[in-house]
MMTF fields as JSON, N, C-alpha, C and O atoms, coordinates in Angstrom:
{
  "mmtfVersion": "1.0.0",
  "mmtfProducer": "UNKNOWN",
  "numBonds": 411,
  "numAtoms": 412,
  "numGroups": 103,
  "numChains": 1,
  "numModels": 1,
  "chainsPerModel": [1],
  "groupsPerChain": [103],
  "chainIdList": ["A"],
  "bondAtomList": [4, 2, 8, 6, 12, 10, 16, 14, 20, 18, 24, 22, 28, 26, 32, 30, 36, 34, 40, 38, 44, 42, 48, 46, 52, 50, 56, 54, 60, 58, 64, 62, 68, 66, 72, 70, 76, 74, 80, 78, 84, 82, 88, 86, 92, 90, 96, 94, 100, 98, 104, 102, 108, 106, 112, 110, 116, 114, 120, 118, 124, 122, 128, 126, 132, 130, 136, 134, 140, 138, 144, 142, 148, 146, 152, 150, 156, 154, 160, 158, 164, 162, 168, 166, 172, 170, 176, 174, 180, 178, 184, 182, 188, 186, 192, 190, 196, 194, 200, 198, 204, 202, 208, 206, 212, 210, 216, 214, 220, 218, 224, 222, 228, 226, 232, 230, 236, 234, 240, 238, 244, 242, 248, 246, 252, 250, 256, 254, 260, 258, 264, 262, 268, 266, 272, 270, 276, 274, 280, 278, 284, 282, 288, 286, 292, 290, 296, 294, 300, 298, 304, 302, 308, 306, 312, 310, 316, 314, 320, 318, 324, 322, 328, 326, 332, 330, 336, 334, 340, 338, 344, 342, 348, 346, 352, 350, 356, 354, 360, 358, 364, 362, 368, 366, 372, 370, 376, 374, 380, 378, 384, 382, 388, 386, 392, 390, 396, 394, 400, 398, 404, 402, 408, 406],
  "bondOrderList": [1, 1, 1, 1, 1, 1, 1, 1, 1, 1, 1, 1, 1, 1, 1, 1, 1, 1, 1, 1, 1, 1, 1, 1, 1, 1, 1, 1, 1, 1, 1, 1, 1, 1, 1, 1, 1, 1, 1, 1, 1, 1, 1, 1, 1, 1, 1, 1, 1, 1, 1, 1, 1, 1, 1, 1, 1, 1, 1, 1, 1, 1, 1, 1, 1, 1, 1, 1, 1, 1, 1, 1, 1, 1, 1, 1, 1, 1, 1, 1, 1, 1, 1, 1, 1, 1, 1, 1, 1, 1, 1, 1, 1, 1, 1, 1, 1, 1, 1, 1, 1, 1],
  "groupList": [{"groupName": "UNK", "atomNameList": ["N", "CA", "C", "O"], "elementList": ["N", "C", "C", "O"], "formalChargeList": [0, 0, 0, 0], "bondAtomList": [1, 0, 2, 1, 3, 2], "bondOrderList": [1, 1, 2], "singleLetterCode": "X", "chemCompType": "L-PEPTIDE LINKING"}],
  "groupTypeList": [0, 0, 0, 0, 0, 0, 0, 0, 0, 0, 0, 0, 0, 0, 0, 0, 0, 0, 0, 0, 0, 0, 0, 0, 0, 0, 0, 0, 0, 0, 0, 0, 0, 0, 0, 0, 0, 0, 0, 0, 0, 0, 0, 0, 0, 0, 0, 0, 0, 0, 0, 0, 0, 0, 0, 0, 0, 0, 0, 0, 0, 0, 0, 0, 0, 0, 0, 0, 0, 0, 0, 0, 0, 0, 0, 0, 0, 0, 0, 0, 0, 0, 0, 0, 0, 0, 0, 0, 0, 0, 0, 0, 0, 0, 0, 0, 0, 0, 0, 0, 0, 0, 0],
  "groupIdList": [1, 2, 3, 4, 5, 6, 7, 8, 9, 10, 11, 12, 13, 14, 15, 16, 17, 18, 19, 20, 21, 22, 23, 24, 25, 26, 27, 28, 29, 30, 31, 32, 33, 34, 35, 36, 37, 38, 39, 40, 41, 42, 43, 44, 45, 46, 47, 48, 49, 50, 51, 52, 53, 54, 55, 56, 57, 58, 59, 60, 61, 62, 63, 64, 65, 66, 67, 68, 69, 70, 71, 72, 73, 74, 75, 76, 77, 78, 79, 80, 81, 82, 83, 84, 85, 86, 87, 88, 89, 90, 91, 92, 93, 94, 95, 96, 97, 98, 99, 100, 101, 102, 103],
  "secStructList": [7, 7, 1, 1, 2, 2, 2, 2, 2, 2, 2, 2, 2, 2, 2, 2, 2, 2, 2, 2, 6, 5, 7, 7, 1, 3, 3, 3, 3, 7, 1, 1, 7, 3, 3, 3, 3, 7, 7, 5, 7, 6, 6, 1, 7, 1, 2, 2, 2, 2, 2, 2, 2, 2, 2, 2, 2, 2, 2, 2, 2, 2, 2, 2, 7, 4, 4, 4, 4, 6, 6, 7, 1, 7, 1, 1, 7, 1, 7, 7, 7, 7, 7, 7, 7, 1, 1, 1, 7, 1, 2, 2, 2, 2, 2, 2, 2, 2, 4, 4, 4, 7, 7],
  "xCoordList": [-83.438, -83.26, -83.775, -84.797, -82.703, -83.438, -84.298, -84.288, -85.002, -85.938, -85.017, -84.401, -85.264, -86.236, -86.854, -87.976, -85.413, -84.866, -86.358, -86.865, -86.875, -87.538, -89.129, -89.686, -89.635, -90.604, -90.784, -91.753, -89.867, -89.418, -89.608, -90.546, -88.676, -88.585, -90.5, -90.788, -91.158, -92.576, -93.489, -94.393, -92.676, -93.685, -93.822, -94.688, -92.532, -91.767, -92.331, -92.837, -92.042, -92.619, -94.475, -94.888, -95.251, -96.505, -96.793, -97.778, -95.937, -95.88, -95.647, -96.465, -94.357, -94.006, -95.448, -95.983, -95.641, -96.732, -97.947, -98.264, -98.601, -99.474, -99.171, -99.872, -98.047, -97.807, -97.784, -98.099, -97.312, -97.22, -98.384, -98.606, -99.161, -100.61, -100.093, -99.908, -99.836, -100.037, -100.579, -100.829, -100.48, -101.602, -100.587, -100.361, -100.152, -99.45, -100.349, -100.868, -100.412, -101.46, -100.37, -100.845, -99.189, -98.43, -96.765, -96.066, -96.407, -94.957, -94.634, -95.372, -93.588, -92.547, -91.035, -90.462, -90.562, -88.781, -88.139, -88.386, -87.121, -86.464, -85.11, -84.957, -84.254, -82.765, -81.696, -80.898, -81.984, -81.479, -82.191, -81.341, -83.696, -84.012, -85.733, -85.969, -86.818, -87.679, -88.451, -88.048, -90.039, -90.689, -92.308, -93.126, -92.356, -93.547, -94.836, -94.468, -96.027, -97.064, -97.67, -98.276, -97.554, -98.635, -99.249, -99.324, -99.764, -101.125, -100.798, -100.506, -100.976, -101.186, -101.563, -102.46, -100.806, -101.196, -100.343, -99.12, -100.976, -100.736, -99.901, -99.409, -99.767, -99.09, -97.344, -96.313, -97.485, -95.377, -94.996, -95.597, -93.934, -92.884, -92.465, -93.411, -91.984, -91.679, -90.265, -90.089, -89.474, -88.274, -88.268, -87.478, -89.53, -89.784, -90.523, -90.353, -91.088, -91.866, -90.727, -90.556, -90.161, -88.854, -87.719, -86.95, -87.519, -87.168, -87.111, -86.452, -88.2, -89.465, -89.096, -88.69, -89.078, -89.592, -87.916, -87.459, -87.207, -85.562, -85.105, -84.524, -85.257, -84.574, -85.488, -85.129, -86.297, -87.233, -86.389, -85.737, -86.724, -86.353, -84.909, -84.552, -84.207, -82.887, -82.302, -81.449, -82.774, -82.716, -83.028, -82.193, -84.197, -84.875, -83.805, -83.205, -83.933, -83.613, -82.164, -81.657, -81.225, -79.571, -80.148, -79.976, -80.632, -81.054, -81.313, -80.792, -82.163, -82.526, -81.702, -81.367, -81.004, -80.188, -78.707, -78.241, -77.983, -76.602, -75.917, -75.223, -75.814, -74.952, -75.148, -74.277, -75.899, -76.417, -75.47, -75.561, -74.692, -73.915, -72.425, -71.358, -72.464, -71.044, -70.998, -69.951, -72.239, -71.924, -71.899, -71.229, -72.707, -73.112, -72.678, -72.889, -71.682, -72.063, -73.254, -73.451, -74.369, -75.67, -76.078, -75.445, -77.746, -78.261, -79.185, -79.234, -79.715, -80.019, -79.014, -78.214, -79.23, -78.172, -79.316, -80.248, -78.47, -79.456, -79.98, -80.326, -80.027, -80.957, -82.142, -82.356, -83.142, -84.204, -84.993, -84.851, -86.111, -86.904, -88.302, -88.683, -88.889, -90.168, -90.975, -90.579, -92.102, -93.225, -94.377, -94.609, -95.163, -96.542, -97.138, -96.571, -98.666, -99.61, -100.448, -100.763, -100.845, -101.872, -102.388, -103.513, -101.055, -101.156, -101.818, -102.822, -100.943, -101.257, -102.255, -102.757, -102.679, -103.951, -102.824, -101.728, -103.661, -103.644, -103.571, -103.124, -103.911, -104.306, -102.721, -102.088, -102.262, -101.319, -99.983, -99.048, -99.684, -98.811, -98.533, -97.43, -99.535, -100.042, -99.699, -98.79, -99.714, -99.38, -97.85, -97.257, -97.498, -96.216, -94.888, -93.795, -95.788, -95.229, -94.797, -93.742, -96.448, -96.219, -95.506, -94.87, -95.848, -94.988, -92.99, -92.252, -92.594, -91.101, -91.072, -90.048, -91.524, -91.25, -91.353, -91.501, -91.299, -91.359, -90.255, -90.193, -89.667, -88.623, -87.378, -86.298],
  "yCoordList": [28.915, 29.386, 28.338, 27.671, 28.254, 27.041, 28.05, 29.204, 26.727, 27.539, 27.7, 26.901, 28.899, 29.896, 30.485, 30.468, 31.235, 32.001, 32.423, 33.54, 30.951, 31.018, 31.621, 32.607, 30.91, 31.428, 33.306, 34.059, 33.457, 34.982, 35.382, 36.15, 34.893, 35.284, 35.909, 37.073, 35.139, 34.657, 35.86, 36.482, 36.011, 37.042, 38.179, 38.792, 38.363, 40.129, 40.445, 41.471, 39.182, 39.41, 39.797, 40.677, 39.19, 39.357, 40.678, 41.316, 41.263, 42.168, 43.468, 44.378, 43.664, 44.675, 44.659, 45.618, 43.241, 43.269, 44.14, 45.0, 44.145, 44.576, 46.108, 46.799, 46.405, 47.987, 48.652, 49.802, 47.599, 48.642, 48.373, 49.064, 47.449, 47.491, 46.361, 46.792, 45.336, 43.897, 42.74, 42.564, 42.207, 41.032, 39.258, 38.867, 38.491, 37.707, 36.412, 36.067, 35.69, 34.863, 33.496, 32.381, 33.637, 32.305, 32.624, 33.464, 31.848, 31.962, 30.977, 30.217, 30.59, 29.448, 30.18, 30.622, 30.087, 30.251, 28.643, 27.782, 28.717, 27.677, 28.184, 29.301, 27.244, 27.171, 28.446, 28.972, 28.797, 29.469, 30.291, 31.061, 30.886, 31.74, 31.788, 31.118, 32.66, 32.857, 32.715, 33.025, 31.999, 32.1, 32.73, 32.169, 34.078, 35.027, 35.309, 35.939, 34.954, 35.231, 36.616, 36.485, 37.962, 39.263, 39.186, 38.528, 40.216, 41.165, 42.638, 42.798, 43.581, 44.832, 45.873, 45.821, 47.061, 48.378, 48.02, 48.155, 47.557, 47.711, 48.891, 48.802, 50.479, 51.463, 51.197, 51.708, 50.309, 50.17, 49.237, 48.189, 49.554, 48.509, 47.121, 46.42, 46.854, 45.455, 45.912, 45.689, 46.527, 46.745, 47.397, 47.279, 48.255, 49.035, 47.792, 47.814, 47.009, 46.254, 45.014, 44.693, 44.558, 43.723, 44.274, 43.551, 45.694, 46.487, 46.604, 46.289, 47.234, 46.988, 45.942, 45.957, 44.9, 43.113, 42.841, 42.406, 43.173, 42.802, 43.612, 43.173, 45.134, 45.9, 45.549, 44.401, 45.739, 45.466, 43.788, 43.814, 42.621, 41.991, 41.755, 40.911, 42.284, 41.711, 42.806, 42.472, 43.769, 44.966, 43.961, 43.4, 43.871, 42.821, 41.431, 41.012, 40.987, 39.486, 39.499, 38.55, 40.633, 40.727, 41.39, 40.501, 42.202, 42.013, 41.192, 40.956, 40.891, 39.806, 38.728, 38.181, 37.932, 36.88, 37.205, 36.979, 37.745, 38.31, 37.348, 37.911, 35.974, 35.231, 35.439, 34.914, 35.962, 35.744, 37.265, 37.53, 37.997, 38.92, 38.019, 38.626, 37.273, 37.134, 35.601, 34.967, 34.914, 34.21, 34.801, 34.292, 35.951, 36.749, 37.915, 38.484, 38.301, 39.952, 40.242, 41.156, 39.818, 40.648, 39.55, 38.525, 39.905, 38.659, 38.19, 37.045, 39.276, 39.224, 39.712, 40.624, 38.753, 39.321, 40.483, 40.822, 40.914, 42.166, 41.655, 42.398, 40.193, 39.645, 39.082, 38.616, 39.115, 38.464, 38.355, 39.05, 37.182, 37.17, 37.851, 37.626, 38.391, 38.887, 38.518, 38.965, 37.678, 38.14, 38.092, 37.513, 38.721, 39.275, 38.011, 37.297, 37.989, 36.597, 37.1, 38.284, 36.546, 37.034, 35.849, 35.354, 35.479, 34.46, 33.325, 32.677, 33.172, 31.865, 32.084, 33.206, 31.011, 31.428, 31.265, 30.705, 32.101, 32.363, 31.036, 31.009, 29.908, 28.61, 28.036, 27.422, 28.459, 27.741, 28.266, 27.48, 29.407, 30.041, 29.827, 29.768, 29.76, 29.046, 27.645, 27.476, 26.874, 25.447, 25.052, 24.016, 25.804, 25.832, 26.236, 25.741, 27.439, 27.623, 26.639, 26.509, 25.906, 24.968, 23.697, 22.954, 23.582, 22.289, 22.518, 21.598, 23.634, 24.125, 23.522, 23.805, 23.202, 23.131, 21.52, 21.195, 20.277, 19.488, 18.619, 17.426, 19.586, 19.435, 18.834, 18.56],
  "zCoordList": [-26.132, -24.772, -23.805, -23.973, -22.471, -21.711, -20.41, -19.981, -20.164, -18.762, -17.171, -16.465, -17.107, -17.114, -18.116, -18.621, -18.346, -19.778, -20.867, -20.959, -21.708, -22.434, -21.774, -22.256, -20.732, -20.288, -19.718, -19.81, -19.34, -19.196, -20.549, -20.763, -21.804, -23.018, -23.408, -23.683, -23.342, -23.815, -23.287, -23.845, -21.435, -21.105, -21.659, -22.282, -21.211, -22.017, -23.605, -24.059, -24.231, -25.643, -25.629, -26.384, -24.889, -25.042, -24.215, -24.585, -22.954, -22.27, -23.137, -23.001, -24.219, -24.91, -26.406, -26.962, -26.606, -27.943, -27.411, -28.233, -26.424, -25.27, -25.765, -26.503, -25.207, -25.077, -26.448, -26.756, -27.232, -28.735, -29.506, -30.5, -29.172, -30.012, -30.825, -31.963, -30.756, -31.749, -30.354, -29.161, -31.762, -31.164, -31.208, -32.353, -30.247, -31.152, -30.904, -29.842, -32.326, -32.509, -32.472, -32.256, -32.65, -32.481, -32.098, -32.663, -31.147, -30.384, -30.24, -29.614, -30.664, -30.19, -30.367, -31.363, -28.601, -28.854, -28.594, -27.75, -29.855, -29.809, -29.083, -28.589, -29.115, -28.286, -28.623, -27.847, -30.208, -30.703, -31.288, -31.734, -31.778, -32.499, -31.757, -30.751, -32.414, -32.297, -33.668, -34.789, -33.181, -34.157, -33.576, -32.847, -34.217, -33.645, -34.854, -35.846, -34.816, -35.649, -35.009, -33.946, -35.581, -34.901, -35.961, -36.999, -35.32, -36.351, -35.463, -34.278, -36.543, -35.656, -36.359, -37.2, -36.023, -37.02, -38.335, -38.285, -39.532, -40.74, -41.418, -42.543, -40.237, -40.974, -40.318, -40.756, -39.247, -38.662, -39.233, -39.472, -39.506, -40.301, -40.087, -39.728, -40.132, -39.658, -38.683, -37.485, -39.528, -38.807, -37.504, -36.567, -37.668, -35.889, -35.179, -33.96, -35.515, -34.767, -34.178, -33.002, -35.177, -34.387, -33.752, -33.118, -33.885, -32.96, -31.268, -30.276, -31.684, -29.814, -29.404, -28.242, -29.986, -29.25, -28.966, -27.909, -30.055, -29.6, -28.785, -27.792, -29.003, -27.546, -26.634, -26.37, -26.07, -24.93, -23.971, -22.927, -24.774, -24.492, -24.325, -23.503, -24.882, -24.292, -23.019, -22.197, -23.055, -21.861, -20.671, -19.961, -20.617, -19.364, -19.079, -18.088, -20.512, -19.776, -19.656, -19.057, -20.237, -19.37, -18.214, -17.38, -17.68, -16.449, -15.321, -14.231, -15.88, -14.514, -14.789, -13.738, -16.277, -16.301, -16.63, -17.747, -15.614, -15.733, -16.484, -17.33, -16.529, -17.292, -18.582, -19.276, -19.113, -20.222, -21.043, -22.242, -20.112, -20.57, -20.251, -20.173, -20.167, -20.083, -20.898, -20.765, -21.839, -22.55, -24.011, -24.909, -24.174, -25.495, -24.973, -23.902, -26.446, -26.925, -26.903, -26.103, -27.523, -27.733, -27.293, -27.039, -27.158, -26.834, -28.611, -29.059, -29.2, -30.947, -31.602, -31.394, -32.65, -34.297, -34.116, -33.387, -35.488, -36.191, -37.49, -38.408, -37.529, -38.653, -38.286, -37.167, -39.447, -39.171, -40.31, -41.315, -40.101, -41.312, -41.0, -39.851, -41.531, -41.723, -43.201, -44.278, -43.068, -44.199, -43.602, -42.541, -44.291, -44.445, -45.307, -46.134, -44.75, -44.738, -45.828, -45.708, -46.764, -47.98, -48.617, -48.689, -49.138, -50.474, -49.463, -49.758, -47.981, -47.419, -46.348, -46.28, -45.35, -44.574, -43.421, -43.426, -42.267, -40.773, -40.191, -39.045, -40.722, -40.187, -40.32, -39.462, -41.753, -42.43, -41.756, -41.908, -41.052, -40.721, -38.93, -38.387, -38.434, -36.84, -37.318, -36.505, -37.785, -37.628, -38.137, -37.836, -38.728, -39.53, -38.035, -37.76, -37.343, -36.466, -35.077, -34.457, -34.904, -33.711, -34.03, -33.282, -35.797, -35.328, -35.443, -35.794, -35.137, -35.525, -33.685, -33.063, -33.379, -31.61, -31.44, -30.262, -32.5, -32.145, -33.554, -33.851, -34.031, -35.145, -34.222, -34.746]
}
């Protein structure tokens, strides 16, 4: 996403994480996708949690960025990756993330 776009993207995301109770410890949106590190309530799914963050956000940002309905059907697929941090460290998953922004 270009700027504005992305910085809007960033708020909304930390704005909706706020409201549903996660925490996000690492964000980078690229041109084409998102890369998000939370933490939160251990009992919601993953699928409700990327839920929230994809409807929320694309509600808002076809809003306020009308073009953005008339270059996309949607503004998200309905794919995505999710895993859960165990095997690897918090350190390892935050750096993995920042450096996807200089790829």
């Amino acid at each position: 996403m270009q700027p504005p776009i992305d910085s809007r993207l960033k708020e909304l995301l930390f704005e909706k994480s706020q409201e549903i109770g996660l925490t996000i410890k690492q964000l980078e949106v690229m041109p084409d996708h998102v890369h998000i590190f939370v933490t939160g309530d251990p009992t919601r799914p993953a699928q409700w949690i990327v839920n929230q963050l994809k409807g929320f956000t694309s509600s808002v940002l076809r809003q306020e960025f009308p073009e953005l309905k008339t270059r996309l059907p949607t503004l998200w697929s309905r794919s995505y990756f999710c895993e859960t941090i165990g095997h690897i460290s918090e350190e390892t998953v935050k750096k993995y993330i920042q450096d996807q922004k200089n790829r």
